[in-house]
KOLVOTOR-845192 format. One record per residue (C-alpha): residue number from 1; x, y, z. Coordinates in pm, 1 decimal, always signed. Layout:
// residues N
resi->NUM | x->X | y->Y | z->Z
...
//
This chain:
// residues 302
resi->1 | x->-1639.4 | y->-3559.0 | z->-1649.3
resi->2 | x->-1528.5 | y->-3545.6 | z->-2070.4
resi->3 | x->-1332.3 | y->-3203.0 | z->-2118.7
resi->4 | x->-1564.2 | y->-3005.0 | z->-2339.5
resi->5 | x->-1472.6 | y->-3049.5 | z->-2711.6
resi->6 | x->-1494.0 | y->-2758.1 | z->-2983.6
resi->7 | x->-1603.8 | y->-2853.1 | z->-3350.0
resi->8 | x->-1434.5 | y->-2658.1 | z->-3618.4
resi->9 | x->-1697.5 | y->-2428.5 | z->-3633.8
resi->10 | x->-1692.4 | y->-2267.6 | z->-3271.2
resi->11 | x->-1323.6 | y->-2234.3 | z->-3296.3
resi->12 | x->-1362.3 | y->-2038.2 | z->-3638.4
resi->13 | x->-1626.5 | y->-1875.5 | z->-3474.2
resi->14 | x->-1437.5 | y->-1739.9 | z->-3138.2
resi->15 | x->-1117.9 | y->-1696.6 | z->-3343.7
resi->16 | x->-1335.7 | y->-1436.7 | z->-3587.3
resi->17 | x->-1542.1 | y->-1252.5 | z->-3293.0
resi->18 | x->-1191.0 | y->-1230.2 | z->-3070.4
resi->19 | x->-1015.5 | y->-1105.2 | z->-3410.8
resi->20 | x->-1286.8 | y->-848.5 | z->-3469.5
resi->21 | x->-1343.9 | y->-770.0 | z->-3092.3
resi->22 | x->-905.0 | y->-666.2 | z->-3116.9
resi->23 | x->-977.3 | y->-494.3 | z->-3442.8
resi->24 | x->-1262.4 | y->-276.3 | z->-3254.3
resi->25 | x->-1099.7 | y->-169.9 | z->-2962.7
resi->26 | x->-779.4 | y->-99.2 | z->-3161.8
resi->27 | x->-945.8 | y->+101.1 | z->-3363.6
resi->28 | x->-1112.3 | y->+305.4 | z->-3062.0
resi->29 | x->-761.4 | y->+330.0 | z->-2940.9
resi->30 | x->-656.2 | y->+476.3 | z->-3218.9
resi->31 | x->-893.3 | y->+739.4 | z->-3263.4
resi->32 | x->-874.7 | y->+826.4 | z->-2918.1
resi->33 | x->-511.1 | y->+892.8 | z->-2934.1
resi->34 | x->-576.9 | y->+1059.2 | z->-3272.0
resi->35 | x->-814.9 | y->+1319.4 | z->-3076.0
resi->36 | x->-564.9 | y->+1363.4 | z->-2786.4
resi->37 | x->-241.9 | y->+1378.8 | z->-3002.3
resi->38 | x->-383.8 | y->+1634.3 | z->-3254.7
resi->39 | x->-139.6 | y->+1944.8 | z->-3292.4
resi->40 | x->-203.3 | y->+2225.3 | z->-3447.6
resi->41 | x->+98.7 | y->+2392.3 | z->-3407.1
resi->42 | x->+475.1 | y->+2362.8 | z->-3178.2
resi->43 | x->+669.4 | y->+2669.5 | z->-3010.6
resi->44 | x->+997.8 | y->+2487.9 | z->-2931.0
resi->45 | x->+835.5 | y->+2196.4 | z->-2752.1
resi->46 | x->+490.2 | y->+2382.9 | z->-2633.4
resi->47 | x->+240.7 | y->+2211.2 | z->-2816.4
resi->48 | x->-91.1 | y->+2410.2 | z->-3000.5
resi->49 | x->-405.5 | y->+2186.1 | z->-2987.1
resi->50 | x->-741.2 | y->+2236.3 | z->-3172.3
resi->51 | x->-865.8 | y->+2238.5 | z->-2791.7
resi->52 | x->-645.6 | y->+2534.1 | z->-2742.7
resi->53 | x->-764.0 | y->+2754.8 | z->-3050.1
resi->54 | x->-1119.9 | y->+2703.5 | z->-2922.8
resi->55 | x->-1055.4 | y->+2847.2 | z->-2561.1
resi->56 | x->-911.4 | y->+3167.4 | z->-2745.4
resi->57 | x->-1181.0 | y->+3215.7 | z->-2983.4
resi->58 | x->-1465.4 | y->+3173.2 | z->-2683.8
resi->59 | x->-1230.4 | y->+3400.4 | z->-2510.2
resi->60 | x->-1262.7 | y->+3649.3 | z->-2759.7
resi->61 | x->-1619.4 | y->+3625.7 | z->-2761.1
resi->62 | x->-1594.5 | y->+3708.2 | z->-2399.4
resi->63 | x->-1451.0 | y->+4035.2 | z->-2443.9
resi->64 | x->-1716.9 | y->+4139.7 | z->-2756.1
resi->65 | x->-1454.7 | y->+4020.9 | z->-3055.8
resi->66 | x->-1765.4 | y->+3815.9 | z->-3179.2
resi->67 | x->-1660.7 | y->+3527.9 | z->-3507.9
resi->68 | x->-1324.9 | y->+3496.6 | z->-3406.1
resi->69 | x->-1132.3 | y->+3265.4 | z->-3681.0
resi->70 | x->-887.7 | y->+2973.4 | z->-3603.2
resi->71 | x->-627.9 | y->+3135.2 | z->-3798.2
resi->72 | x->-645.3 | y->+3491.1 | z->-3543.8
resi->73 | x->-658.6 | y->+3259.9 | z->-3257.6
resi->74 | x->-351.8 | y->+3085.1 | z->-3366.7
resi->75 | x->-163.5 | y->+3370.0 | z->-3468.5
resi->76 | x->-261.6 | y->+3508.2 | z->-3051.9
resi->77 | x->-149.3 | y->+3182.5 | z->-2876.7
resi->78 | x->+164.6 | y->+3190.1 | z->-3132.2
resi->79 | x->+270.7 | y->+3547.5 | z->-3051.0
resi->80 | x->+211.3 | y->+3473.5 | z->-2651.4
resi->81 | x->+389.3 | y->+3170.8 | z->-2638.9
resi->82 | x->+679.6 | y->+3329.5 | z->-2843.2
resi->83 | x->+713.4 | y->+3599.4 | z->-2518.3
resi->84 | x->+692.0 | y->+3289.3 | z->-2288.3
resi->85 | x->+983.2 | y->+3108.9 | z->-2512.9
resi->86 | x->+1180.2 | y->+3408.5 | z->-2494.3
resi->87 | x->+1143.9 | y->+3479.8 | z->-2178.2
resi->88 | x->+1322.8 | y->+3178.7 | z->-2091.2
resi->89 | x->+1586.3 | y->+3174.6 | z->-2338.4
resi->90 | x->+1706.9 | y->+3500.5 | z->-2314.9
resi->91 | x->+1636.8 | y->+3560.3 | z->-1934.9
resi->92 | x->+1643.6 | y->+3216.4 | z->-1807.1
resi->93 | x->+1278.6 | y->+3364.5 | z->-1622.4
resi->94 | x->+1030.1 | y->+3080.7 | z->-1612.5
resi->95 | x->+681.2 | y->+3185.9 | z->-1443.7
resi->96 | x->+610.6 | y->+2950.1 | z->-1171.1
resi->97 | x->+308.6 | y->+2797.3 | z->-1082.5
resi->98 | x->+261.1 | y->+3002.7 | z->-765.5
resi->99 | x->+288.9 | y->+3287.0 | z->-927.4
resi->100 | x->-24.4 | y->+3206.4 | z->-1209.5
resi->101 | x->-213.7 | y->+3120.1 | z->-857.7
resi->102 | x->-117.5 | y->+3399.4 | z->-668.2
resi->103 | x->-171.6 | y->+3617.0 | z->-1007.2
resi->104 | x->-520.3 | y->+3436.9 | z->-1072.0
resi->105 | x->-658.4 | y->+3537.5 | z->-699.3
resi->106 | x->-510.9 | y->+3921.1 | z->-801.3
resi->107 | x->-719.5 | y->+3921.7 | z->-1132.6
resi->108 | x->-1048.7 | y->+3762.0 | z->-851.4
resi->109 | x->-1027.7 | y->+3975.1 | z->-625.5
resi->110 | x->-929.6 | y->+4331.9 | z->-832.6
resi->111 | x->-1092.2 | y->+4245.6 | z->-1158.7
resi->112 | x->-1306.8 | y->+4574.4 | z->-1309.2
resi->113 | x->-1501.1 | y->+4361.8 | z->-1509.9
resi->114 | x->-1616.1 | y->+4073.8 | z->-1334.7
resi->115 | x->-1898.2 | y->+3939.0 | z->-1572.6
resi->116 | x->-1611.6 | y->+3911.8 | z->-1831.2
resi->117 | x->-1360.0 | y->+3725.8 | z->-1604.9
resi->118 | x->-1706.1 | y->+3471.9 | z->-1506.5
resi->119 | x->-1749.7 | y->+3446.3 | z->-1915.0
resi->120 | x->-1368.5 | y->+3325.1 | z->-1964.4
resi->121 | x->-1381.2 | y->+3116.6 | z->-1630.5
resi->122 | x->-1694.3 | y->+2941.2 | z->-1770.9
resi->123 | x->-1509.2 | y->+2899.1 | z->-2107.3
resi->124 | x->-1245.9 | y->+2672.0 | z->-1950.9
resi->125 | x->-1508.8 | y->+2503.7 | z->-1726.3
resi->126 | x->-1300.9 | y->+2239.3 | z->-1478.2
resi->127 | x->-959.2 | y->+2298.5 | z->-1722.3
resi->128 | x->-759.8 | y->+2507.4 | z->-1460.1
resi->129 | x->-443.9 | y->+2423.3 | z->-1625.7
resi->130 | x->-528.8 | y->+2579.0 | z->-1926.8
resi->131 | x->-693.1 | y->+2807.9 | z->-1768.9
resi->132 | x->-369.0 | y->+2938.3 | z->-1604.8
resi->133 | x->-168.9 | y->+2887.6 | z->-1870.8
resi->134 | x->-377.3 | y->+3065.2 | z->-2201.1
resi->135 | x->-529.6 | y->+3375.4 | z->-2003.9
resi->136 | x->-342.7 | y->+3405.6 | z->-1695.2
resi->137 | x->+38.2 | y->+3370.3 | z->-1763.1
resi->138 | x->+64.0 | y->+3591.7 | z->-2097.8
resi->139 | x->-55.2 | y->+3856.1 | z->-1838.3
resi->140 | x->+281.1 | y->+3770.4 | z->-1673.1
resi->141 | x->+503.0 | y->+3709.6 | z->-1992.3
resi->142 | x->+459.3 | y->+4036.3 | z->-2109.2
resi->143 | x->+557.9 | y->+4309.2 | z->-1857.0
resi->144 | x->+857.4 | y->+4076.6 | z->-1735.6
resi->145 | x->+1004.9 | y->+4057.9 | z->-2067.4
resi->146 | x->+950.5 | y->+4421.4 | z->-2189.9
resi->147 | x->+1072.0 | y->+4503.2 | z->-1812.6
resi->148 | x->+1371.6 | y->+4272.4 | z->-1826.2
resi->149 | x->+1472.2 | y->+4402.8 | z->-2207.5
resi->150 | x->+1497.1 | y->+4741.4 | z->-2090.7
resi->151 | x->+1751.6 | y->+4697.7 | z->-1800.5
resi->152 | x->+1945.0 | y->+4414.3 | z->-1938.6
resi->153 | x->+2274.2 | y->+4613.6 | z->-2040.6
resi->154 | x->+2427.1 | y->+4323.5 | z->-2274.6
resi->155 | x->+2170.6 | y->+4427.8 | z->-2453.2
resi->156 | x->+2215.9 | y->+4778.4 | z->-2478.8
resi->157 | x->+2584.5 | y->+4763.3 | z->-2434.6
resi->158 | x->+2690.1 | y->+4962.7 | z->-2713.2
resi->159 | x->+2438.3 | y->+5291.0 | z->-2640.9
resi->160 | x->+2555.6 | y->+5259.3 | z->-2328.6
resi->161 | x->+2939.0 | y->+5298.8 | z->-2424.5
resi->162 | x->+2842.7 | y->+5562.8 | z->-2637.4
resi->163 | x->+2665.4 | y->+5801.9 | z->-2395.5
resi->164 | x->+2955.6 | y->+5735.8 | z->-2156.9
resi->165 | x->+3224.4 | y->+5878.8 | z->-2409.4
resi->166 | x->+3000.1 | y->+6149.3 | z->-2474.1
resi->167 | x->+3002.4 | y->+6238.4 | z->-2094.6
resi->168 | x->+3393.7 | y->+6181.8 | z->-2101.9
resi->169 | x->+3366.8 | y->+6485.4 | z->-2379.9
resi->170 | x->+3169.5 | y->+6675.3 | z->-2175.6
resi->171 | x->+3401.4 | y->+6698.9 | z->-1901.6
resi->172 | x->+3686.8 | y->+6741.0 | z->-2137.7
resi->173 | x->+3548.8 | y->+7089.7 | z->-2109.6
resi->174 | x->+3310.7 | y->+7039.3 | z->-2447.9
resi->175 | x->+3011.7 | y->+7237.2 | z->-2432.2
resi->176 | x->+2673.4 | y->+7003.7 | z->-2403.3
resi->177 | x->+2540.1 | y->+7158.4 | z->-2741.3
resi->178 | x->+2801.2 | y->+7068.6 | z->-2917.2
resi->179 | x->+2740.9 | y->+6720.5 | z->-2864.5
resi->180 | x->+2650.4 | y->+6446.6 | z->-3035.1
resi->181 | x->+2238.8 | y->+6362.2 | z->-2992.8
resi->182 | x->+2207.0 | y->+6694.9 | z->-2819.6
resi->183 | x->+1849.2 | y->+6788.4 | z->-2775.6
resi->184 | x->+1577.5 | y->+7019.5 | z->-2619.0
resi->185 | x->+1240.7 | y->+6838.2 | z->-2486.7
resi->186 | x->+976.9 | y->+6965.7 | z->-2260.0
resi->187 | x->+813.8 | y->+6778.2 | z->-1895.7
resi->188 | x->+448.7 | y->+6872.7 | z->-1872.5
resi->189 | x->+343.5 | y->+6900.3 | z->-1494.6
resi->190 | x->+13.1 | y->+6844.2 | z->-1573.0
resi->191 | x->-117.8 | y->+6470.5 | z->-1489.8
resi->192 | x->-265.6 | y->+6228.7 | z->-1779.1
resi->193 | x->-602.0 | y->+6159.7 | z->-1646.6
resi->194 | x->-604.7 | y->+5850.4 | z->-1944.6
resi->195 | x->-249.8 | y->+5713.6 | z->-1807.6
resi->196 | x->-369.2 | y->+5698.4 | z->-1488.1
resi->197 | x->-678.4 | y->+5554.9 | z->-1538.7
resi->198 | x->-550.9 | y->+5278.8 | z->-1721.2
resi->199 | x->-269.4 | y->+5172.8 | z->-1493.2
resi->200 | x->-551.1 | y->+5167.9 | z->-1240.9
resi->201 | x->-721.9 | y->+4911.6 | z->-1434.9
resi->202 | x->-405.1 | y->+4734.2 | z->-1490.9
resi->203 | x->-359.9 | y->+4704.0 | z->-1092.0
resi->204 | x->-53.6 | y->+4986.8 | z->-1088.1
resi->205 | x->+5.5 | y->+5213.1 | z->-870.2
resi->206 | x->+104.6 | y->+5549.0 | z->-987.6
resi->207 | x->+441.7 | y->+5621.9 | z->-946.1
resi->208 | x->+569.7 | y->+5995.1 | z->-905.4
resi->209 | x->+782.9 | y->+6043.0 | z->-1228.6
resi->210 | x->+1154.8 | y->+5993.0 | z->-1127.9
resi->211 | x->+1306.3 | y->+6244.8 | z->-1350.3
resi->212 | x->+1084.0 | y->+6539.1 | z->-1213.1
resi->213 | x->+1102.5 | y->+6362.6 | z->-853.3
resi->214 | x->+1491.9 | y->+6291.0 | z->-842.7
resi->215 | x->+1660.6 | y->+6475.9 | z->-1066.6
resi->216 | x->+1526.7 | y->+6784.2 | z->-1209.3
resi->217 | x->+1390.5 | y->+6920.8 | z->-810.7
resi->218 | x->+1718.7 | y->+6862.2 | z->-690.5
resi->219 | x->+1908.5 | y->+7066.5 | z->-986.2
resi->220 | x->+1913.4 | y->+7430.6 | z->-1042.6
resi->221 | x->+1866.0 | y->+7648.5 | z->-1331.6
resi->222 | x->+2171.1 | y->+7588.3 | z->-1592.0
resi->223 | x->+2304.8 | y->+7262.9 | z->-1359.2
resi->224 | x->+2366.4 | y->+6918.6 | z->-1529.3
resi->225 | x->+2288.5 | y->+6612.7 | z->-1347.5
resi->226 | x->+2604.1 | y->+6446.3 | z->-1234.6
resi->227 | x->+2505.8 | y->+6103.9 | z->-1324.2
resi->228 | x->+2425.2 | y->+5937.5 | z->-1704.2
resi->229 | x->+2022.2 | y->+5856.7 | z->-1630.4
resi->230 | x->+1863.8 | y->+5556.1 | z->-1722.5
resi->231 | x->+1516.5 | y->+5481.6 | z->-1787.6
resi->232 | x->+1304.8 | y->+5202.5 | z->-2014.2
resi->233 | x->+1349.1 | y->+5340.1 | z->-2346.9
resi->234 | x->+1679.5 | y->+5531.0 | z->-2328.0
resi->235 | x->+2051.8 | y->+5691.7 | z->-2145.3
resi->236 | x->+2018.8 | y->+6077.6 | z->-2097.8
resi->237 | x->+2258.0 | y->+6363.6 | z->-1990.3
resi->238 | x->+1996.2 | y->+6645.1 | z->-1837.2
resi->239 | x->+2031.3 | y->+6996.2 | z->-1787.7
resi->240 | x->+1750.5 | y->+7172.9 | z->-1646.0
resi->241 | x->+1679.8 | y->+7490.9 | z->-1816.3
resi->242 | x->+1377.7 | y->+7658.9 | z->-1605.8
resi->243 | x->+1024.2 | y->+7611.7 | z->-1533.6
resi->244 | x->+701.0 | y->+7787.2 | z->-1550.2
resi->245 | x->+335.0 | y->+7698.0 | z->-1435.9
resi->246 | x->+337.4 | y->+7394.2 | z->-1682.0
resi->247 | x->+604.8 | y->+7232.2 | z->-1834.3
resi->248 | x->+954.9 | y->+7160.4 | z->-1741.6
resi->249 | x->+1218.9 | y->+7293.1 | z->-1999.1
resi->250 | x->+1564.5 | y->+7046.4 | z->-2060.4
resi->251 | x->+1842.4 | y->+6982.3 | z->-2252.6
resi->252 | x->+2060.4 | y->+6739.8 | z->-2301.9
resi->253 | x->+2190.4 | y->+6382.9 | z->-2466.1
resi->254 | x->+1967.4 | y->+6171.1 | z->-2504.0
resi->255 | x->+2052.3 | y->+5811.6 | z->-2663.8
resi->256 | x->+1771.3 | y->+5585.6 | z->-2734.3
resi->257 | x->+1810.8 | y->+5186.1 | z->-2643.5
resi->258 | x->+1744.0 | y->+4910.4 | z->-2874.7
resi->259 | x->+1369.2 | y->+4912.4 | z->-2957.1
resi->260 | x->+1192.7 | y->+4592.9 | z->-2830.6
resi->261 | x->+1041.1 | y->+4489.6 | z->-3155.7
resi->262 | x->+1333.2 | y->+4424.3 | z->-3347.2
resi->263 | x->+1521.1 | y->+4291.9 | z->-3073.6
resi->264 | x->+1257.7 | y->+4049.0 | z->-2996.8
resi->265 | x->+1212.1 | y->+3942.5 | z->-3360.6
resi->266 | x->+1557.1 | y->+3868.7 | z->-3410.5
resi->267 | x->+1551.0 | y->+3670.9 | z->-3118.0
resi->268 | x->+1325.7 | y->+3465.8 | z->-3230.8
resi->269 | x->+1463.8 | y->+3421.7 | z->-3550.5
resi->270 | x->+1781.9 | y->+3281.8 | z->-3380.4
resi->271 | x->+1653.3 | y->+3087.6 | z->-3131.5
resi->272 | x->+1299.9 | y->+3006.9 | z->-3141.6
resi->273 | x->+1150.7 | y->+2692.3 | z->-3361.3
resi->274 | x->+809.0 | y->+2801.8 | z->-3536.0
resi->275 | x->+598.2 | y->+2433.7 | z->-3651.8
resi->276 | x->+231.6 | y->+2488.3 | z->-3792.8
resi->277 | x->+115.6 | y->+2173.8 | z->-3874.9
resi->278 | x->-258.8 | y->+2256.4 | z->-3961.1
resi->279 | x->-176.7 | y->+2329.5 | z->-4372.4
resi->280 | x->-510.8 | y->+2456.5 | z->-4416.3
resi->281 | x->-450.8 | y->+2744.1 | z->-4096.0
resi->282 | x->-138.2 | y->+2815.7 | z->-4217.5
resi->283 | x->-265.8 | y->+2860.3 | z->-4597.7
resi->284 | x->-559.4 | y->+3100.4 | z->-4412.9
resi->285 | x->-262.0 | y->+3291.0 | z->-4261.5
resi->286 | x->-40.7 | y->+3341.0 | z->-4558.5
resi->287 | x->-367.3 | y->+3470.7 | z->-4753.2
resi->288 | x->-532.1 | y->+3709.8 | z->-4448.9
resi->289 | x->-262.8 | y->+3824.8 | z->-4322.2
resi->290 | x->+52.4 | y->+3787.8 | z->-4534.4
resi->291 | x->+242.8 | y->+4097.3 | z->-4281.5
resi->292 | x->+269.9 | y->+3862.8 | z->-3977.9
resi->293 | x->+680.0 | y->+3959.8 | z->-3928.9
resi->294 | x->+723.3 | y->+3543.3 | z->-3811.1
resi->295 | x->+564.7 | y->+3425.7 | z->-4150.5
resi->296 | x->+913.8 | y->+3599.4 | z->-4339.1
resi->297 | x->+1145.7 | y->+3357.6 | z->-4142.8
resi->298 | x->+1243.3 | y->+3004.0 | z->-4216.4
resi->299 | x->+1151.2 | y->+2863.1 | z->-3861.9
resi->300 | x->+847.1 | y->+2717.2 | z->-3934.2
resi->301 | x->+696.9 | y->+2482.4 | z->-4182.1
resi->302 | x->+322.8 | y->+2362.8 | z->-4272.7
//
């Protein structure tokens, strides 16, 4: 049998429809890694997608915040993921994926508005991963790192030192009002019916309130705790003063801690990178909402 032979025109022929055939399906490459590699905007190395702002504005929707732009959505997933980023910087406390699970069958199984959660679960359809990590772990990220701010002491080092040489004063034989940050405050006994209600919703128990619980039952009228007393927000020297059928009457030194807010914003300053990459969002941002406190620092760039 001859070999088949090719005239000129064939080969010219294949040549063009195999050049054009590599032309297509490079082209359909590209725009499918164009579509997949499309980013809005970077936390560090956590990546924003177009895909991403349109779970959080159907999430919205869920909840009755109806029209929901792509520059509000952005600015959300930015300020969540900035918690999540600092979280692990400053704490080294990285949410696992056991606990988004084991937090995902709480939210199931204790959830007060279940047509709400079945809205946002139908919003991310089959996507569990973003599922988990848009609406589940910012529910996480939040309490950890406003719990872990208050009772990290580097932090609050130097209100710490202070109260302590105030209590050295005090038993130098100075009198407590002649302190520094002396002050008179008031403990209702009455229970805040909206408080409660809302921790219940949040899946918290009600705790008694140590102060009443711990300190101020086990002290007498004119007696000064032993101990400097910490809680969230500040240190305290107490002296209980007497009680009626309402309130709790104190005195005492109180020093307030570093407020989260500016802590956390110089944080990020320092340590966390800010990329928006979608010029038009970020123009929509500067415009709408020029008081964003990230938009002032020179961590990010259109």
């Amino acid at each position: 049998m001859k070999p088949m032979i090719l005239n000129k025109n064939k080969k010219t022929a294949i040549i063009i429809g195999l050049v054009l055939l590599i032309l297509i399906l490079s082209g359909l490459l590209f725009l499918f890694k164009k579509e997949t590699s499309i980013i809005s905007a970077k936390i560090n190395n956590q990546e924003i997608t177009p895909k991403d702002l349109d779970y959080q504005i159907k999430t919205d929707d869920c909840y009755g915040n109806k029209n929901q732009s792509s520059e509000l959505a952005l600015i959300k997933i930015i300020n969540q993921l900035l918690e999540k980023e600092v979280l692990i910087a400053a704490f080294k406390i990285k949410i696992t994926t056991q606990e988004l699970e084991e937090k995902s069958a709480w939210i199931d199984a204790n959830t007060k508005a279940p047509e709400i959660l079945d809205c946002v679960k139908k919003v991310f359809g089959q996507d569990k991963k973003s599922y988990l990590n848009l609406y589940i772990r910012p529910t996480l990220v939040n309490p950890r790192l406003h719990s872990e701010f208050a009772l990290a002491l580097t932090i609050h080092q130097e209100e710490a030192d202070r109260i302590s040489s105030l209590k050295s004063e005090l038993s130098q034989g100075k009198k407590l009002e002649d302190l520094s940050h002396y002050q008179k405050w008031e403990i209702s006994k009455k229970t805040d019916l909206s408080r409660v209600r809302a921790l219940q919703e949040a899946g918290v128990e009600l705790a008694p309130n140590p102060l009443i619980d711990k300190v101020i039952k086990n002290l007498k009228p004119g007696e000064i705790w032993a101990d400097i007393i910490e809680d969230d927000y500040s240190f305290q020297i107490v002296r209980f003063l007497k009680e009626d059928q309402e309130k709790y009457y104190l005195d005492g030194i109180v020093i307030f801690k570093k407020t989260f807010d500016s802590w956390f914003q110089d944080y990020v300053k320092n340590n966390v990178k800010i990329e928006i990459f979608d010029q038009e969002i970020l123009n929509k941002i500067k415009t709408q909402y020029p008081d964003i406190w990230w938009l002032n620092y020179d961590v990010y760039r259109g």
